[in-house]
DOPA-790823 format. One line per field, with one value per residue (C-alpha): residue number from 0; x, y, z. Coordinates in steps of 0.25 Angstrom, whole numbers. Example, Ala and Ser with C-alpha at 12.3 -4.5 7.8 and 13.67 -1.06 7.14 Angstrom:
2
vexnu	c(0;1) .
c1	c(49;55) .
c2	c(-18;-4) .
c3	c(31;29) .
//
This chain:
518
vexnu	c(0;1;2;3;4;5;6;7;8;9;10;11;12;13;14;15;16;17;18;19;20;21;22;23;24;25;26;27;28;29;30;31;32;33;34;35;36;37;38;39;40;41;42;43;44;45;46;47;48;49;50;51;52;53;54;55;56;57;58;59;60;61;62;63;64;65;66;67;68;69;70;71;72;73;74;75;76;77;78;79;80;81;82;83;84;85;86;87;88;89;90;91;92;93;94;95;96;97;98;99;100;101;102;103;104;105;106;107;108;109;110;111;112;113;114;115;116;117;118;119;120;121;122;123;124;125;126;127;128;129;130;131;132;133;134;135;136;137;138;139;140;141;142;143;144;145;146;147;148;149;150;151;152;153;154;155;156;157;158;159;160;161;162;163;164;165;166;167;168;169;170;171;172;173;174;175;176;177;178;179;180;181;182;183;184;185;186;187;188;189;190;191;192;193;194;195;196;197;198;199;200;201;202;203;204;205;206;207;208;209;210;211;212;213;214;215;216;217;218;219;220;221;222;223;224;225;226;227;228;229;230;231;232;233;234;235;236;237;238;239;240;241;242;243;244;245;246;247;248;249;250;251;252;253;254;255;256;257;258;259;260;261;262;263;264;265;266;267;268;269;270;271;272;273;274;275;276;277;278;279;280;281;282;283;284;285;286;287;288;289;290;291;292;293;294;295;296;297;298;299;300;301;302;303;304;305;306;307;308;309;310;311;312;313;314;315;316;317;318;319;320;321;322;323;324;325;326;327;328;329;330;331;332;333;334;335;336;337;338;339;340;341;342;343;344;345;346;347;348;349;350;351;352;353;354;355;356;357;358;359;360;361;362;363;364;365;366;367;368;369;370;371;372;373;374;375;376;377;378;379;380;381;382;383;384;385;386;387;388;389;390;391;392;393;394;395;396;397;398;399;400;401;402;403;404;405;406;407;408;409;410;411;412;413;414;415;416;417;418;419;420;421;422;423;424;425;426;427;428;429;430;431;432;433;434;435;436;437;438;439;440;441;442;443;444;445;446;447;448;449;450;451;452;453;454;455;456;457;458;459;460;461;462;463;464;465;466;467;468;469;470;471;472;473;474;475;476;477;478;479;480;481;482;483;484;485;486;487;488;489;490;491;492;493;494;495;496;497;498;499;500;501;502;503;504;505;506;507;508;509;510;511;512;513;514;515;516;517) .
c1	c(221;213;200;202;201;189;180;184;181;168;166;168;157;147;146;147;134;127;131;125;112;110;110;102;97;81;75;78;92;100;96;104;97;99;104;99;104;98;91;93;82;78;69;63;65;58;48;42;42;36;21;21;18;13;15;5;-7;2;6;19;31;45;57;64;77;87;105;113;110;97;96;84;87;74;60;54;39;29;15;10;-3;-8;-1;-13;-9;-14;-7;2;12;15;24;41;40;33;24;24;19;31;32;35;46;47;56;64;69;79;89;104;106;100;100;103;88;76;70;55;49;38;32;23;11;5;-7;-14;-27;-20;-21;-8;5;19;31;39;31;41;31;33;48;53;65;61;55;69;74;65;71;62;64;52;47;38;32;25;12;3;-8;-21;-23;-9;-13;-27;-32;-40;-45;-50;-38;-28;-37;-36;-20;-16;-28;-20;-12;-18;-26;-30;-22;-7;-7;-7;1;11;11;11;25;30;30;35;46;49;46;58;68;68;78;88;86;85;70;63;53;46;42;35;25;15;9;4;-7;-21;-21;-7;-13;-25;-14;-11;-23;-23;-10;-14;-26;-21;-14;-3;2;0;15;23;20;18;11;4;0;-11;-14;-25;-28;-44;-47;-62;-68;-73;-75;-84;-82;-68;-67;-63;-53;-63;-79;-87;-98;-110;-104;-90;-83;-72;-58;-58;-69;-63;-51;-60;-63;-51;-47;-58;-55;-41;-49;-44;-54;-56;-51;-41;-24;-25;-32;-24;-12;-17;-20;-7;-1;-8;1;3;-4;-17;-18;-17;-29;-30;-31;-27;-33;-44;-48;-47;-62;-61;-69;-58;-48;-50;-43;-40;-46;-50;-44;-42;-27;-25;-36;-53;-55;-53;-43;-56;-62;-50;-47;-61;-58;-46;-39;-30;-15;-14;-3;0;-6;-5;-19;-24;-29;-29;-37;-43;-41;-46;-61;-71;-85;-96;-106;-116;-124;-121;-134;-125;-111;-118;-125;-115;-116;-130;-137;-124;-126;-130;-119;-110;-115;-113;-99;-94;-101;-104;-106;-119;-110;-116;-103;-104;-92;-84;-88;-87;-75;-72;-82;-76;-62;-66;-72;-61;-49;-51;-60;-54;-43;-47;-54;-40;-35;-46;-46;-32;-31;-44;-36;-25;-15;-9;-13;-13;-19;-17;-26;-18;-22;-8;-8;4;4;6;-8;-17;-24;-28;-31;-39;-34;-22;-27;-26;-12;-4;0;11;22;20;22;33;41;39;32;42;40;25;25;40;42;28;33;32;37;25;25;36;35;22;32;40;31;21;33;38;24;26;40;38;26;34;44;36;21;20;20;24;37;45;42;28;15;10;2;-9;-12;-26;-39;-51;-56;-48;-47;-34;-27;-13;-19;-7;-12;-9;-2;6;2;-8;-16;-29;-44;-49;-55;-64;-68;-84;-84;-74;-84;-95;-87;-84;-98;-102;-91;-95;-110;-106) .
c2	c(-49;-39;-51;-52;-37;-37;-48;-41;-28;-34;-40;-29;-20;-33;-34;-16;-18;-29;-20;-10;-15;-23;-9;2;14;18;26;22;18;9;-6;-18;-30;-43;-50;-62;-66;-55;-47;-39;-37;-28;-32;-25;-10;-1;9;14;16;6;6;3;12;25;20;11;17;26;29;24;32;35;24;25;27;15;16;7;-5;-11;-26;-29;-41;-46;-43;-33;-38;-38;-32;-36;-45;-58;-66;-75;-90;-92;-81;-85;-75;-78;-66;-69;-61;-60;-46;-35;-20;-14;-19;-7;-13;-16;-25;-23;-35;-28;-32;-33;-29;-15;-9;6;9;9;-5;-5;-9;-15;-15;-26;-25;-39;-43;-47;-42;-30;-40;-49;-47;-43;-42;-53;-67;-73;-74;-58;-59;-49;-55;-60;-46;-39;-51;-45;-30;-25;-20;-26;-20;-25;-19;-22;-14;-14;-25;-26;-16;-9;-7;-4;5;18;23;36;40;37;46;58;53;57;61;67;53;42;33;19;13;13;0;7;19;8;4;19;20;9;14;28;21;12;27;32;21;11;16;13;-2;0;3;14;22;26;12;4;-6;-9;-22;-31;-42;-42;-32;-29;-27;-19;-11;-7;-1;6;13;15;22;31;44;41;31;39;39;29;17;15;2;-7;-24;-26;-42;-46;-34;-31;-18;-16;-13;-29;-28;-18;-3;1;9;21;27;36;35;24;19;10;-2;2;6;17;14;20;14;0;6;10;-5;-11;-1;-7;-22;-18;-10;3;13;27;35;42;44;35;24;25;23;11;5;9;1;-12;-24;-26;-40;-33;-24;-38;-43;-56;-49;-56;-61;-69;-59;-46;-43;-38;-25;-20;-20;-9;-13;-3;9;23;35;50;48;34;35;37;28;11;7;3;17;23;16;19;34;33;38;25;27;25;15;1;-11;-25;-29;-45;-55;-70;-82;-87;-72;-68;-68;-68;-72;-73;-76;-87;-91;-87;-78;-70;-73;-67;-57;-45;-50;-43;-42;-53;-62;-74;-71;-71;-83;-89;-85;-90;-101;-107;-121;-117;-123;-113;-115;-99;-100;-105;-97;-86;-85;-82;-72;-65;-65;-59;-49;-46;-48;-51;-40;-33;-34;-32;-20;-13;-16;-11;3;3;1;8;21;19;11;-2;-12;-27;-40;-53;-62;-74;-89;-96;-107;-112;-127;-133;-126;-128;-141;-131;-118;-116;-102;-92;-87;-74;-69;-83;-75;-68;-79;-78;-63;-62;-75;-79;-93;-103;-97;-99;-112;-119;-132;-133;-123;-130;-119;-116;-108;-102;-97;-92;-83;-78;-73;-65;-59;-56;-49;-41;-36;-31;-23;-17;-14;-8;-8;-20;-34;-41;-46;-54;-69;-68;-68;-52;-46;-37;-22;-25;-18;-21;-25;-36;-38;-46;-51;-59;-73;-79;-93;-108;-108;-94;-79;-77;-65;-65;-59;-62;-73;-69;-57;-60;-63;-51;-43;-48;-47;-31;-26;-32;-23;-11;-13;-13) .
c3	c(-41;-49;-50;-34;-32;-43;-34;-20;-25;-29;-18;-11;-18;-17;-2;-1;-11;-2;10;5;1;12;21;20;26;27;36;50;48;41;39;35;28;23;9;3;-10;-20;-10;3;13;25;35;47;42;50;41;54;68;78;78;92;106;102;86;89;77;73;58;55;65;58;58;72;66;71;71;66;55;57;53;42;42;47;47;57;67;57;63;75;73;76;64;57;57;42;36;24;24;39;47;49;62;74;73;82;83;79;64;55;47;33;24;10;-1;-12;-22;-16;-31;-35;-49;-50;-50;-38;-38;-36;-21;-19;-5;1;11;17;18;31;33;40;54;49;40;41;31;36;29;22;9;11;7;-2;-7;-20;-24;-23;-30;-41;-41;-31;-17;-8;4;14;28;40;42;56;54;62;75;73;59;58;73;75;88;92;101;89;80;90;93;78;70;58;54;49;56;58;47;52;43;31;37;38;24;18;28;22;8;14;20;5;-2;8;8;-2;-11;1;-4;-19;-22;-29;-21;-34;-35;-26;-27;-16;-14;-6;-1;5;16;10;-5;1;8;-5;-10;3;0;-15;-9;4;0;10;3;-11;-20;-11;-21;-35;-39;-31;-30;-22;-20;-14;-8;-10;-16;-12;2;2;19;19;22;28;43;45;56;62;58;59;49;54;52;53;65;63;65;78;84;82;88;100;100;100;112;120;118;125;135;131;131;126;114;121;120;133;125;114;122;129;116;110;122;120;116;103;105;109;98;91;98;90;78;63;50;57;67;56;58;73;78;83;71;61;49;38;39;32;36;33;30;24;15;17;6;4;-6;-16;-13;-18;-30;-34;-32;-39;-26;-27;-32;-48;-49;-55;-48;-49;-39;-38;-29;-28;-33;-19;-11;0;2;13;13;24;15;21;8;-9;-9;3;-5;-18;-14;-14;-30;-30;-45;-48;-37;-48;-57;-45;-41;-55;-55;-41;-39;-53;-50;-39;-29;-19;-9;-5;5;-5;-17;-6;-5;-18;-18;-7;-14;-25;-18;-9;-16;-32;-36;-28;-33;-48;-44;-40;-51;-60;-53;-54;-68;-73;-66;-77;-69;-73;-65;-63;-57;-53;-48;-41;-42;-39;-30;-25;-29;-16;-13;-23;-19;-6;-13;-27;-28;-23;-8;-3;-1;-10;-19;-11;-9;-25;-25;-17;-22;-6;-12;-4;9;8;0;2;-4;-10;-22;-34;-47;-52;-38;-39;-54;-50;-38;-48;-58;-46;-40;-54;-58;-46;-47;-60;-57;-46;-55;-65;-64;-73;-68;-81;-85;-93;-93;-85;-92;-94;-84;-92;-85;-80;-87;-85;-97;-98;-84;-84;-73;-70;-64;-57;-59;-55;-72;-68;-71;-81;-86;-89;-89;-74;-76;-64;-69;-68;-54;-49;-59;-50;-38;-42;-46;-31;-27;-32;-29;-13) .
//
């Protein structure tokens, strides 16, 4: 009698545990989420307001608070855009305007102490992305002690607009970048309610890819966004203002319209004219698909798209600007980018490909195109990704560490088997599936356990810096601090992780003094 009272009562105390993680209450109201196996999960958490009608380009409004239990059981709209059909990390659900939700993976079994958070930003070119790709799953990060956050932030048009009559509508806010004020309410609302599911506010690490991972830098360098994180991962997320000059919300240069004035553009297109209350209204009324207007990751260079832009609240400098001023926040980094990234070149001879080389050109060409093959369009694009994404990459993490802070990188060449008799190096934004453990709902039944091995150990690396600021651990090969003088990275190749001096330090030092001779 006394064993059958024993296994009730502990019975009894299991499910009053699983009750109680699986419920919480955040700002808003009370939420009820979902467990699976090791892990609960909540989806479709409102962090703000909808960013629709008059919230159209508006910072981010508070929660409307709702009664009762909401379900978070499934994810909320991602933004609304104009999904691209190549993407690789393909959108769950079907966008719309009203997006402002965010998601949270933890560990059904807590210790007595805050686990640490990391909180992830997607990539997209800031046109495309959401949080609910399936390669985006955070399960297998709270498997590994951690509470994993991700969000949704407005893309393209609902994320990037200035116009005169919004300028005049709210001149003391911020303006133009509602994508990034987004992000900074996301990391106030993780500051606010995280310790609800387990994790410690005082340690948060931000990361993310491409447009995610130069969100980042964006948020290591804007004041708003100063306090609310404390070690960031930034994969293959740039660095350097590669594009040219960036606009600003309000002035115009010669060869750069402002922010406002391709606002004023737009307007026009959708037969709205003057910069008045009236025409903001009319275009704050437009249907969502029209603010669309066929823009994505082919169509990004449009005249009537702004992009990111500089303003007086979210910051008058670039990301590279403010590294270089040493106005960036001092914390631990791990920064790297992969062996085939992202590069464009519009190059139509080598002399044109070379010529940013200057007084180097012959040595460049020596170590690009050592065999005199003269194919430009090829050994372009190499080129054009070192330059966009590699250097960049290595010049972050140099400032970084030259400031005194510990900091880290990775270059990554992994190429899933089933892929290498297409790709000669990792492409931009492979190394994510690996990162998040998500391998099998990008690759399925062509895993082989060289794959998965590979998996483990990036998700390992990436737990441990979260937990500590140090991604090494016990049966993975040591990550050295990165210097300068040794200029040492961790090369996830084809044989596994291996640190060692950049074997591409010549051409990235080429690559650099171009840079800096713009």
């Amino acid at each position: 009698m006394r064993t059958y009272s024993l296994v009730l009562f502990a019975a009894i105390a299991s499910t009053a545990a699983a009750a109680a993680v699986d419920e919480v209450r955040v700002t808003g109201g009370a939420l009820k989420g979902v467990i699976a196996g090791r892990v609960v999960a909540f989806k479709g958490i409102p962090y703000a307001a909808p960013p629709t009608g008059r919230n159209r380009w508006r910072a981010p409004q508070p929660v409307t608070p709702w009664t009762g239990v909401r379900s978070a059981a499934a994810y909320g709209s991602d933004c609304m855009q104009l999904p691209f059909p190549g993407d690789a990390a393909p959108l769950g659900v079907k966008p719309a305007e009203d997006c402002l939700y965010l998601n949270v993976w933890a560990p059904v079994q807590r210790p007595s102490v805050r686990l640490p958070v990391m909180l992830w930003i997607y990539g997209g070119g800031f046109v495309n992305g959401g949080s609910s790709p399936a390669v985006y799953d955070g399960t297998h990060f709270a498997e590994s002690g951690v509470v994993f956050v991700s969000f949704n932030y407005r893309v393209g048009r609902f994320g990037f607009f200035a116009h005169p009559a919004l300028s005049r509508e709210d001149p003391d806010s911020p303006l133009g970048d509602y994508a990034f004020l987004d992000q900074i309410a996301a990391l106030k609302w993780v500051r606010k309610n995280i310790a609800q599911f387990g994790g410690d506010p005082g340690n948060v690490t931000l990361f993310g890819e491409s447009a995610g991972g130069g969100s980042v830098l964006t948020m290591m360098t804007t004041p708003l966004a100063r306090g609310l994180f404390h070690k960031a991962i930034i994969e293959s997320g740039g660095g350097r203002s590669v594009m040219g000059p960036t606009r600003r919300v309000r002035e115009s240069s010669p060869n750069l319209p402002s922010g406002e004035a391709v606002g004023i553009a737009f307007a026009r297109k959708m037969g709205i004219q003057g910069e008045d209350a009236a025409a903001l209204a009319a275009l704050r009324a437009l249907p969502a698909e029209r603010i669309v207007d066929g823009l994505n990751m082919a169509t990004m260079m449009n005249p009537t798209y702004a992009g990111p832009m500089l303003d007086t609240k979210i910051g008058t400098e670039t990301p590279e600007q403010a590294l270089m001023a040493g106005h960036a926040m001092n914390i631990p980094v791990i920064v790297g980018a992969n062996s085939s990234d992202l590069g464009f070149s519009f190059a139509k001879s080598m002399d044109e490909l070379l010529a940013p080389f200057g007084a180097n050109k012959k040595e460049a060409q020596a170590v690009y195109d050592p065999e005199k093959s003269g194919l430009f369009r090829k050994i372009g694009v190499v080129v054009a990704s070192d330059r966009m994404m590699v250097e960049p990459a290595r010049f972050v993490v140099r400032t970084i560490a030259a400031a005194g802070q510990r900091a880290y990188e990775y270059r990554f060449s992994y190429v899933a088997a089933c892929m290498r008799k297409q790709w000669t190096g990792a492409p931009h934004a492979t190394e994510i599936p690996f990162v998040f453990d998500t391998i099998a709902a990008r690759y399925g039944k062509d895993l082989i356990p060289q794959d998965e091995a590979t998996a483990k150990a990036a998700l390992a690396y990436w737990v441990a810096f979260a937990k500590t600021g140090n991604p090494d651990g016990r049966g993975r090969p040591h990550w050295p601090v990165y210097n300068a003088h040794d200029d040492e990275l961790m090369n996830f190749t084809n044989d596994g992780p291996v640190a060692e001096a950049d074997p591409w330090k010549t051409r990235l030092d080429l690559t650099e003094t171009a840079a800096q001779s713009k």
